[in-house]
N, C-alpha and C positions, 0 to 999 in steps of 0.2 A: 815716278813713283806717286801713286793717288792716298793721300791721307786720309783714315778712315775714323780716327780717333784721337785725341789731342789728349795726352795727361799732365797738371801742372802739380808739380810736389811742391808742396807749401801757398799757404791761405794767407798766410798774411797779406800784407797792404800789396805787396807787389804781385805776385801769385794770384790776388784776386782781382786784379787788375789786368792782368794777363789773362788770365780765365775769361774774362768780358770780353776783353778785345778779339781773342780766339772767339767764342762764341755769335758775337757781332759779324764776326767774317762768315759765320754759316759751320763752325767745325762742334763737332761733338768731343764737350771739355770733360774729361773727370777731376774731379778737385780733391788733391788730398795733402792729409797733415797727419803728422801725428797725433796730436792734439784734438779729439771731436771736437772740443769748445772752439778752438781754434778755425775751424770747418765753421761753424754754427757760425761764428764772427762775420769769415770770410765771406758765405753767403748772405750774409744782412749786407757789408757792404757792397756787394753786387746788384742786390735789389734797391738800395739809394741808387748807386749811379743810373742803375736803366732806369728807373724812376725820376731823376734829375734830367736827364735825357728825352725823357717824355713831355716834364714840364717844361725844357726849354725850346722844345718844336722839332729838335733836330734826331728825333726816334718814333712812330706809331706807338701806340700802347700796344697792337700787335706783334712788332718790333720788340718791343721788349717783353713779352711774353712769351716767344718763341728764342729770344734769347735764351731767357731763363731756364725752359724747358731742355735745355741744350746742355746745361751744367746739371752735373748728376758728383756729389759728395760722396766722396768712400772712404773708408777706414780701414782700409787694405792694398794688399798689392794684387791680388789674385781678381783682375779685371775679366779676363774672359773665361 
């Protein structure tokens, strides 16, 4: 079976941490929570870590640029 999308329900610390790592591996993340603020969070801490990861040598800024671009926030269930 070839995965074409990856969805992590819930942003918080694990969920967004999850969300990287899928996204790191090359997969297209949806991030969701019930909570928008909750979302808003969850992406700030995604953008430290790939950021962290950039300054400690072991990421490209392109690298984490293309992660990023890879997590897409929703506020629904109705993905496709």
């Amino acid at each position: 079976m070839e995965i074409h999308k990856v969805a992590v329900v819930g942003a918080g610390a694990m969920g967004s941490g999850i969300a990287t790592a899928l996204s790191l591996a090359g997969y297209p993340v949806l991030l969701k929570d019930i909570n928008p603020d909750t979302v808003a969070a969850g992406m700030g801490r995604i953008q430290k870590s790939l950021q962290s990861r950039v300054l400690k040598g072991t990421l490209s800024p392109e690298g984490a640029e293309h992660a990023l671009e890879r997590i897409t926030p929703v506020d629904h269930y109705h993905w496709f």
